[in-house]
Structures are given as structure tokens and as C-alpha cells.
C-alpha positions in Angstrom: -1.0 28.0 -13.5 1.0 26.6 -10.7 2.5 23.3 -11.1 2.3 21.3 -8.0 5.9 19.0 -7.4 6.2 16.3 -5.2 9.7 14.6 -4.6 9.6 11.0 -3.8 10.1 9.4 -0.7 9.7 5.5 -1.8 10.7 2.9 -4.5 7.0 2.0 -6.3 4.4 2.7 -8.7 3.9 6.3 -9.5 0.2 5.2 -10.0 0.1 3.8 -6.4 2.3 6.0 -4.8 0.1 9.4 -6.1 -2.8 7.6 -4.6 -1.3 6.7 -1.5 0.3 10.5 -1.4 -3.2 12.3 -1.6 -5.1 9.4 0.0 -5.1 12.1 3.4 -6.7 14.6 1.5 -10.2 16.6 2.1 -10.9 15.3 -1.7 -8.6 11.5 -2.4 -7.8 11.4 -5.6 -8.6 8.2 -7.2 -6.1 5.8 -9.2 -7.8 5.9 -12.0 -7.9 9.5 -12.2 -4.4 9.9 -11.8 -3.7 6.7 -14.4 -5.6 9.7 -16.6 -3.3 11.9 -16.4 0.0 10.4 -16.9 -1.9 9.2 -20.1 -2.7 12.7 -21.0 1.6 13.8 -20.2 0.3 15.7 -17.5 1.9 14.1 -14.8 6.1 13.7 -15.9 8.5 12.2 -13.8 12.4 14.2 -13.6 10.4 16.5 -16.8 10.3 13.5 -18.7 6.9 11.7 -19.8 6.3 8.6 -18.3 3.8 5.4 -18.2 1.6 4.0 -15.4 3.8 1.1 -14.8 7.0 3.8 -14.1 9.3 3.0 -10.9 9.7 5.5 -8.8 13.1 6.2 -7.3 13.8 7.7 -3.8 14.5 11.5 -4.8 12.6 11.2 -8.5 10.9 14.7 -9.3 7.1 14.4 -9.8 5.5 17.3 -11.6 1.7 17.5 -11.6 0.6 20.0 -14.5 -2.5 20.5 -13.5 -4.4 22.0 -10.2 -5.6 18.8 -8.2 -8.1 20.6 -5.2 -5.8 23.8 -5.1 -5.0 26.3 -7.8 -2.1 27.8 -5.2 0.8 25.4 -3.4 0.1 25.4 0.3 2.7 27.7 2.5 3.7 25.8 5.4 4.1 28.5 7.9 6.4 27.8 11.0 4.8 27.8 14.6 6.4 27.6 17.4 5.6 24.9 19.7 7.4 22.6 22.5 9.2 20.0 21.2 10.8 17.1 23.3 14.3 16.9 21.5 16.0 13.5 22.6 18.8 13.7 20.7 20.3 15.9 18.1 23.9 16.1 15.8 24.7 17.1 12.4 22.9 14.9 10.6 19.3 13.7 12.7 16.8 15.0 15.2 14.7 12.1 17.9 11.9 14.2 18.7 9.2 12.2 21.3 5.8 13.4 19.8 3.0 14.2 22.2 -0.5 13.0 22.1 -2.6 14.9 19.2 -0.1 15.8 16.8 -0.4 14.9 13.2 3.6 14.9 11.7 3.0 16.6 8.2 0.6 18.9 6.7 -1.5 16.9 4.5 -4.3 18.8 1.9 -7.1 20.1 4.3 -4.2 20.6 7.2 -1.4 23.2 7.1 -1.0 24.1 10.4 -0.7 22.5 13.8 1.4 19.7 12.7 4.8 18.6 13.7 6.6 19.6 10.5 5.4 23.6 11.5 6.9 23.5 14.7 10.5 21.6 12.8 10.6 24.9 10.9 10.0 27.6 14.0 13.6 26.0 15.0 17.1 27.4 13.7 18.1 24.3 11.4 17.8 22.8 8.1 15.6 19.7 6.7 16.0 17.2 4.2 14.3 18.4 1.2 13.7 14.7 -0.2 10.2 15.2 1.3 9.7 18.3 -0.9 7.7 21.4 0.8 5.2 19.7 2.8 7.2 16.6 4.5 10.9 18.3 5.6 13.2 16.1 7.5 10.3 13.4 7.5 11.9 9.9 7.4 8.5 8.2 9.0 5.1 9.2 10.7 3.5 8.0 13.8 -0.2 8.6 13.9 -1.6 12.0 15.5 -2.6 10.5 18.7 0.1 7.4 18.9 3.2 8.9 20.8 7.1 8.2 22.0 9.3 8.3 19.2 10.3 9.6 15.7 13.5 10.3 13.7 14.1 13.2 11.2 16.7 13.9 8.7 18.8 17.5 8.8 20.1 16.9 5.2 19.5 14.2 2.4 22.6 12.0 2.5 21.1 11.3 6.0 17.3 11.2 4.7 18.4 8.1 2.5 20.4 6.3 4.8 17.7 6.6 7.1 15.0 5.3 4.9 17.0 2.8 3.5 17.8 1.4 7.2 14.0 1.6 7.3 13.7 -0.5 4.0 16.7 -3.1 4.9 14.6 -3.6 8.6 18.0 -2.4 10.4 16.3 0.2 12.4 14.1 -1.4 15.2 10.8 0.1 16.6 9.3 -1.0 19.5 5.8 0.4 21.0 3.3 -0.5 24.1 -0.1 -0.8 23.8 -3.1 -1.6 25.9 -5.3 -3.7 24.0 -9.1 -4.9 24.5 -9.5 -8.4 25.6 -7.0 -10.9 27.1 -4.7 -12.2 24.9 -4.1 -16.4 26.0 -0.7 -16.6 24.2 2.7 -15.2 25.6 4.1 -13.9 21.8 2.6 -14.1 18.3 3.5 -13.1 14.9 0.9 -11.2 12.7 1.3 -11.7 9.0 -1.6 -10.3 7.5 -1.4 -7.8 3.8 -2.8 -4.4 4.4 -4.2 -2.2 2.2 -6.9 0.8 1.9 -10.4 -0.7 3.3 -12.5 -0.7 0.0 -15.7 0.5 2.5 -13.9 3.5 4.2 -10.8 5.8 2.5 -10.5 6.9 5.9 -9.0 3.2 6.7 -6.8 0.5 5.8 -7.7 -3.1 6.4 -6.4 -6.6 6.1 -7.1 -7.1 2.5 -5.5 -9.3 -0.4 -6.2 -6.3 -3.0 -4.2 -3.7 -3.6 -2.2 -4.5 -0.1 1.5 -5.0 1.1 2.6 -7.6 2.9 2.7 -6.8 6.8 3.6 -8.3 9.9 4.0 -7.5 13.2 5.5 -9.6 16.3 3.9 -8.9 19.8 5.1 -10.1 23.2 2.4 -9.8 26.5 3.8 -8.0 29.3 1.2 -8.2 31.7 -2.9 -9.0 31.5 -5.8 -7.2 33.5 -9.4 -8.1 34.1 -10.6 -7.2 30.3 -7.3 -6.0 28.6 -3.7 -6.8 28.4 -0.6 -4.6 28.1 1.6 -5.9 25.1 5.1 -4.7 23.8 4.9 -4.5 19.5 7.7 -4.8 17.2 7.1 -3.8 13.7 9.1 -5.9 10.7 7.6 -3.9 8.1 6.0 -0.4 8.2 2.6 0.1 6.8 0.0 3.2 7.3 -1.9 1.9 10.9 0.2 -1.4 10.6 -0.2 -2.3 14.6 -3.8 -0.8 14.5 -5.0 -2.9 11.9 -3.3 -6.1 12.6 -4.6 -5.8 16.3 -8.4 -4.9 15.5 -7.5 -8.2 13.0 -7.0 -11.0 15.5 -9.8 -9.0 18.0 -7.9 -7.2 20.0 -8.1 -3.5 19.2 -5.9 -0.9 20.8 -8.0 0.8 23.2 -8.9 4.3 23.1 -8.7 3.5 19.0 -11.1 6.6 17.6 -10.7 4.6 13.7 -10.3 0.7 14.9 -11.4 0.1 18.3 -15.1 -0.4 19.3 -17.6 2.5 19.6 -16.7 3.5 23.4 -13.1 3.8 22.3 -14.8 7.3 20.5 -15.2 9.0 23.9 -12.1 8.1 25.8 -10.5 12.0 26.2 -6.5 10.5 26.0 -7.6 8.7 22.6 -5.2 5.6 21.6 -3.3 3.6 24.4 -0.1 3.1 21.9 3.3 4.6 22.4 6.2 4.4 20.3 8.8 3.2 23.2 12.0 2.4 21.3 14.2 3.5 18.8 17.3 1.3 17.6 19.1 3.1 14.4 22.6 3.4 12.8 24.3 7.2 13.0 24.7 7.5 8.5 28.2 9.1 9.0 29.5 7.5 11.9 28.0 3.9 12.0 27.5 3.7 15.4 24.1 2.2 17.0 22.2 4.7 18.3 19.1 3.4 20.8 16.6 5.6 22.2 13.6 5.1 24.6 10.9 7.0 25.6 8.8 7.4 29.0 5.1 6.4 29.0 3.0 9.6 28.8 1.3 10.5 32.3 -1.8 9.4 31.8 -0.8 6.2 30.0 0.9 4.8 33.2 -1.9 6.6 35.0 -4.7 4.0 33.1 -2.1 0.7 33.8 -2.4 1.4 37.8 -6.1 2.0 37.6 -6.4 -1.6 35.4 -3.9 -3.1 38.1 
């Protein structure tokens, strides 16, 4: 038997944290299941047993003893694709992801993603991610795009993250959202967690949630939408998605949280990741980054003109 081990990424429950982990999965794996297994020492921590209520550490080994969905770890195979490379030294890559790419493999997905095409290209990854997730400080959703940071090595990965952590590095995105939106700035502070109706979504929910919030500023309103600028303070799965379908104002094009039209748009979600403010972990220097609207996402603002 194959023992499936997963290095982690963030400073939390191992309980919550195995959830979250394989909460992308063709088959989630439920809390209580995996509360289960640590119980039963099949789930150890650095090879050393460990209870529900264990800390995780950035870098801790996790070793599942069991087969969970697959009796064989998944090869990620390197593809070659086109990657818009910003910037690039020793220690990180900017990469500004296109429309339609997912960033990691995730159970159920192997190929196609970002993380294939990082290892097609003659350089190493962080390894803090373990197999599935090299070089991966952060993800922006398959069909959000602009900008993303990964790691070439691990003194970088943990600078990185923890610059994520301490809210030094600044991310900025655009979005086109239903509705008119009356006031010129607003703060979102709403907890997210996973939607107790749909695993497939997260929600504005006091169980089981993290404290979120999300500043917006209106650049410009239209007939039925406005065009808004987004600044994330803390960085939760869909954060911007959720908070906007929250006050009413989903993202348009949104396949997960706009309204039932949104399906059939062919571009998908009308949110780009536009800025990138960050610290170089060797030098110190501030390193800021921006990224062009996509064709067809200026093309939709001078049709809503």
C-alpha cells in the first residue's frame, strides 16, 4: 500500500485543514471521517501520532496510511503550454494566468492545470506544497485572471506566505459586477465558510468560517452594472465572489455565484487579478506588478459604455 503525504502549507487544525485539502475532490472527504482516522493512528503528523486538536505548522509532514479515493499517488506529468512570465529571479516567478486555467491538480484533475505547464519549464519549485502544489504560494480561481506569485525554492515559499499571512503583500483585482452600486467605497466584513447546501461553495456563514473582508472602491457605473477595483485584507477560497454575491452584487459572468444567465456567458467571470505589491525574501526590495485587462474584458467595458 502506498501512503499518500501531504506537506502543509498553513498554520491550523489538521482536522480542518485535511477537509479543506480534499474539499476539491471528485469524492470530499468529510471531517468526521478524517477525525476517524487520526483516532485510529492512521493519519501521523512528522511520523509521530497525533490528536484532532494538533496545530499544524507551515512545512509539518502529513502521512495518510490509508488509500483515500486512490490506491496509487497521482503523477503530475509536465505539459507544455504558454505561460505569460512577468517577472522572474532566483527566488520567484509572476506568471499572469489566462482565462480557464485551474493552478493545481486537485483529485479528479491531473492535467491541464497551471502547475503541469510550471514543470514543462527548466527550473525548480518549492517543495513545501509537496507533489501536487510546486511553487504554489496562492491560487486564483480557473476562470479569474491577471496575477499570481510562485516560489523557486522554500526559504522563498515561507517568506512569501508569511507576507501573505502578515497582509504585507497587496492584491488588487477589477470586476464588473451586476447592479449599480450607490456608494463610492465599502468594506465587506462577512466570515466565510463551506455553504452547508453545496460542497461545491462557500458562503457567508458563522459555522465553521474565517473571518473575511474585502474593501471595494467604484471606478465607473453603467446602465445595470458597475466596474469596481477590490482589495483583499484577508484571503479566503472565492473571498471577492462570495462577499459580492453577499451584498447583491455578483460578479458577472459568475458560472458558481452569479444569477442563472451568468451560466452561458462564453468569457465566464468578469474578475481580474490587476496588481501585485510584494517584498523580494532576499533582497527586501518592493516589488509591484500589474497586469493588462484581457481582450475581451476591455472589449465588454466599451460595449457597457
Amino acid at each position: 500500500m502506498n501512503n499518500k503525504e501531504i506537506i502543509s502549507d498553513q498554520e491550523m487544525r489538521i482536522d480542518k485543514y485535511l477537509q479543506q485539502y480534499f474539499s476539491n475532490s471528485s469524492e470530499p472527504i468529510s471531517r468526521t471521517k478524517i477525525q476517524t482516522l487520526i483516532n485510529n493512528h492512521q493519519i501521523l503528523v512528522n511520523n509521530t501520532i497525533v490528536t484532532n486538536n494538533y496545530q499544524l505548522k507551515i512545512a509539518d509532514h502529513i502521512q495518510i496510511l490509508v488509500p483515500l479515493g486512490e490506491d496509487q499517488p497521482p503523477v503530475i506529468k509536465p505539459q507544455t503550454m504558454e505561460l505569460s512570465i512577468l517577472y522572474e529571479d532566483e527566488d520567484l516567478m509572476v506568471i499572469d494566468k489566462p482565462n480557464n486555467l485551474v493552478v493545481h491538480p486537485a483529485p479528479g484533475h491531473y492535467e491541464d492545470t497551471l502547475v503541469n505547464g510550471l514543470l514543462a519549464l527548466d527550473r525548480k519549485w518549492s517543495t513545501i506544497g509537496g507533489s501536487e502544489r510546486p511553487g504554489i504560494i496562492h491560487r486564483i480561481d480557473r476562470q479569474t485572471t491577471g496575477l499570481l506569485v510562485v516560489a523557486k525554492n522554500d526559504f522563498a515559499h515561507q517568506h512569501l506566505q508569511e507576507q501573505i499571512q502578515q497582509k504585507t503583500m497587496h492584491r488588487q483585482y477589477l470586476a464588473i459586477v451586476h447592479g449599480i452600486i450607490a456608494v463610492e467605497k465599502a468594506k465587506i466584513t462577512a466570515p466565510i465558510g463551506r455553504d452547508p447546501n453545496d460542497r461545491k461553495k462557500m458562503s457567508v456563514t458563522s459555522k465553521n468560517s474565517k473571518n473575511a473582508i474585502t474593501n471595494i472602491v467604484v471606478i465607473q457605473r453603467f446602465k445595470d452594472y458597475t466596474y469596481i477595483k477590490c482589495n483583499l485584507e484577508t484571503g479566503r477560497t472565492h473571498q471577492i465572489r462570495v462577499h459580492l454575491k453577499y451584498i447583491n452584487h455578483p460578479v458577472l459572468g459568475d458560472p458558481l455565484y452569479g444569477y442563472t444567465e451568468d451560466k452561458n456567458i462564453p468569457f465566464g467571470q468578469y474578475l481580474h487579478a490587476y496588481q501585485l505589491v510584494l517584498t523580494q525574501p532576499h533582497t527586501g526590495e518592493q516589488l509591484t506588478f500589474t497586469s493588462q485587462l484581457p481582450v475581451e474584458f476591455r472589449d465588454k467595458l466599451a460595449e457597457l459604455a
